[in-house]
N, C-alpha and C positions, 0 to 999 in steps of 0.2 A: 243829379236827378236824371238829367238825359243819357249820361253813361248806362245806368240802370233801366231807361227803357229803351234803350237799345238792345241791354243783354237782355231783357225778359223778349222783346220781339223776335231776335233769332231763334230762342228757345223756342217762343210758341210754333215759328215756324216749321223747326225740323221736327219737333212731335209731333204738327199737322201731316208732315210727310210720311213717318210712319202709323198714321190712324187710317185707319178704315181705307186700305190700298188694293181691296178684293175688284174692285171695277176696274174694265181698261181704260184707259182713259186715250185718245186719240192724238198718236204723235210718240206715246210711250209704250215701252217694254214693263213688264210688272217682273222685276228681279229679284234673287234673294241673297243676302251676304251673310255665310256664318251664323244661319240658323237666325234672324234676327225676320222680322216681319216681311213683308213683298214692298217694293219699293217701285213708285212708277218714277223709271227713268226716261227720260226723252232719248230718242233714237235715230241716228242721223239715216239718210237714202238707202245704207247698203246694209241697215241693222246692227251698225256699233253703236254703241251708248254715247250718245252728244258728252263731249266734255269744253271744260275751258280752259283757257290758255295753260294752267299749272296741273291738269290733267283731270281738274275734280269733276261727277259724271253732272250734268244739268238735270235737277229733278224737277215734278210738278209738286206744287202744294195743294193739298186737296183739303175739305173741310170733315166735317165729324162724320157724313156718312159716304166718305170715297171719293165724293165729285171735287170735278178740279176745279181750284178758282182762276178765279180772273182776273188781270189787270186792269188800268184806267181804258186801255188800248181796248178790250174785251179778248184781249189775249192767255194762254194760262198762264199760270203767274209760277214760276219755278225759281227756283235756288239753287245752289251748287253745295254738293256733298264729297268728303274722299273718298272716295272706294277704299275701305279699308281692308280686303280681303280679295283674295282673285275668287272669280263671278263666270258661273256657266250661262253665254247667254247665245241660245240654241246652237249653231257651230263655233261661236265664240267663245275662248276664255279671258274676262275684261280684269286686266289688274290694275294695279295702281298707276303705273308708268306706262302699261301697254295694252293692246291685244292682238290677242294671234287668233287665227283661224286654223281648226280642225281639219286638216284635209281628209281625200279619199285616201283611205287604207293607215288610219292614225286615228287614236282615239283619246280625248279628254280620260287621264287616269286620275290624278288628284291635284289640290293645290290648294295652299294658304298663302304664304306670303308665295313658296316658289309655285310655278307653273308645271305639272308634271304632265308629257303626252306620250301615250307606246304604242306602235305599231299593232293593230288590229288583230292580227295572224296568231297560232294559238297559243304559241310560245313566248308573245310580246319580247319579237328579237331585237327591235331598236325599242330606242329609250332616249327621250329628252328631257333634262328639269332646267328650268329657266329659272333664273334669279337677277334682284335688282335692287339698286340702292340712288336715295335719292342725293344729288350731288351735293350737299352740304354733309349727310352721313357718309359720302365717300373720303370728306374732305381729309387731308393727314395718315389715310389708308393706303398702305401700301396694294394690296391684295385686292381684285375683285371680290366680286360674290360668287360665291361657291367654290372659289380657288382653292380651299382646301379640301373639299373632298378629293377634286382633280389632283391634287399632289401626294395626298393619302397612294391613290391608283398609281400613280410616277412610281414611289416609292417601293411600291408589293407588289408590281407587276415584272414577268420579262417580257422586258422590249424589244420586239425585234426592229423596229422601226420609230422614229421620233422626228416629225417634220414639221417646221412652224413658218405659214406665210403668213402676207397678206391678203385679204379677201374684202368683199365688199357683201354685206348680209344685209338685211330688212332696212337697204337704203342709205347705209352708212360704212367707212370704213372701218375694218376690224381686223385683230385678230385673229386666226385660228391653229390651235397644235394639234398634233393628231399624232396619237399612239398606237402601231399594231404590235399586238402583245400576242406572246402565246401562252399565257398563263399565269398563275400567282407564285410569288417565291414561296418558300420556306422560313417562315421563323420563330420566333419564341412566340407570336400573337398568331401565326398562321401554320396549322397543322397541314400535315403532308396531304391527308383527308381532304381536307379544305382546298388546299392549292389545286388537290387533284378536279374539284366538281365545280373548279372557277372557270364561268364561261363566255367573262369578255371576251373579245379578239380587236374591238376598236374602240378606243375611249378617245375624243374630241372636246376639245375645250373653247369658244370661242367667247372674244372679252373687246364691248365696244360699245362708246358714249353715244346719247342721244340729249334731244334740248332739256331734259331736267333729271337725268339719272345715267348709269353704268351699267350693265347688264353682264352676265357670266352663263355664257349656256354648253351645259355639260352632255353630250352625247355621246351614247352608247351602242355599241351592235355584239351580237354573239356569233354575227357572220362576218368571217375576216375580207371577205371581198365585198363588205360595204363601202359603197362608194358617197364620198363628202354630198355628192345632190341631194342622194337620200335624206339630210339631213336638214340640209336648206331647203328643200322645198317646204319645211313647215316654217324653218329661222326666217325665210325671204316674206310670210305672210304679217311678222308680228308689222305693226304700226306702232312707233313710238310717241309718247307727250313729253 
């Protein structure tokens, strides 16, 4: 009997979290995930999304018409949700394991599970997608995230260049490879058409753990004297959980 009200109590909770979340409520962001209602999340000093220690964001609970409640303390009374989808929250992109901040001259292009950001300018010459797994779903994997697109690129490109250090990114020791390419090969999946209007020249892969996930971030330029800063200076912004 008390197993069961406990499940029906979280329930109640998290559909009070998404009722009535049109009001700001003070302390919170009002965000949306994946087309799903607005969600007052609480927001730490510098307008990331408070989370807890396993990354999940801290929400308010509010009642049937928006207002937050209270605790015994006369505090508001929040929960903890997953972020189940990466979250535009105003230069932020919050995902599950991360966020990154949007810089100058970079702009939020798309993102569900991965993080997608392209250079501003008209031609969107750089290119970053960010991908992530959490360390249980890493477990027994060989391969990060996204590793296979990047080997697709190894495989169909010519490489004039192929270099792989170490680096240290958003805090952490890492990986990174870096490919200058002058184009796409020829072959039975790639017409000479194709090869001819492919216009990478740098493909960058960097791959490195953080306290509860592995990350794979794939970068791109169609200028071949892109230099690795370019790249980091968004990779140095993400904050890991």
């Amino acid at each position: 009997m008390k197993k069961t009200l406990i499940i029906l109590t979280v329930f109640v909770l998290i559909l009070a979290i998404f009722t009535g979340c049109g009001n700001k409520i003070k302390g919170s962001e009002n965000v949306t995930m994946a087309g799903e209602e607005e969600i007052p999340a609480m927001t730490q000093d510098d307008g990331a999304l408070a989370r807890d220690e396993e990354g999940r964001m801290i929400v308010a609970v509010t009642g049937e018409n928006g207002e937050a409640l209270t605790n015994a303390q006369g505090e508001v009374a929040t929960t903890a949700v997953p972020v189940s989808v990466a979250t535009l929250n105003g230069d932020l992109v919050e995902s599950r394991f991360f966020h990154v901040t949007i810089p100058k001259n970079w702009k939020y292009s798309a993102s569900y599970q991965n993080v997608i950001i392209t250079s501003d300018d008209k031609n969107e010459t750089d290119k970053i997608v960010i991908s992530s797994r959490s360390l249980e779903e890493q477990e027994g994997k060989a391969e990060y995230p996204g590793e296979n697109i990047f080997k697709v690129y190894k495989g169909a490109t010519v490489i004039e260049k192929d270099k792989t250090e170490k680096v240290k990114v958003a805090g952490v020791e890492a990986t990174r490879e870096r490919l200058d390419v002058s184009g796409a090969k020829i072959t039975d999946s790639v017409s000479e058409e194709q090869a001819a209007n492919f216009e990478l020249r740098v493909i960058s892969y960097y791959t490195f753990e953080g306290p509860n996930a592995v990350y794979g971030v794939r970068c791109e330029s169609k200028d071949a004297k892109t230099a690795d800063k370019v790249f980091e200076e968004v990779i140095n912004t993400m904050v890991l959980y």
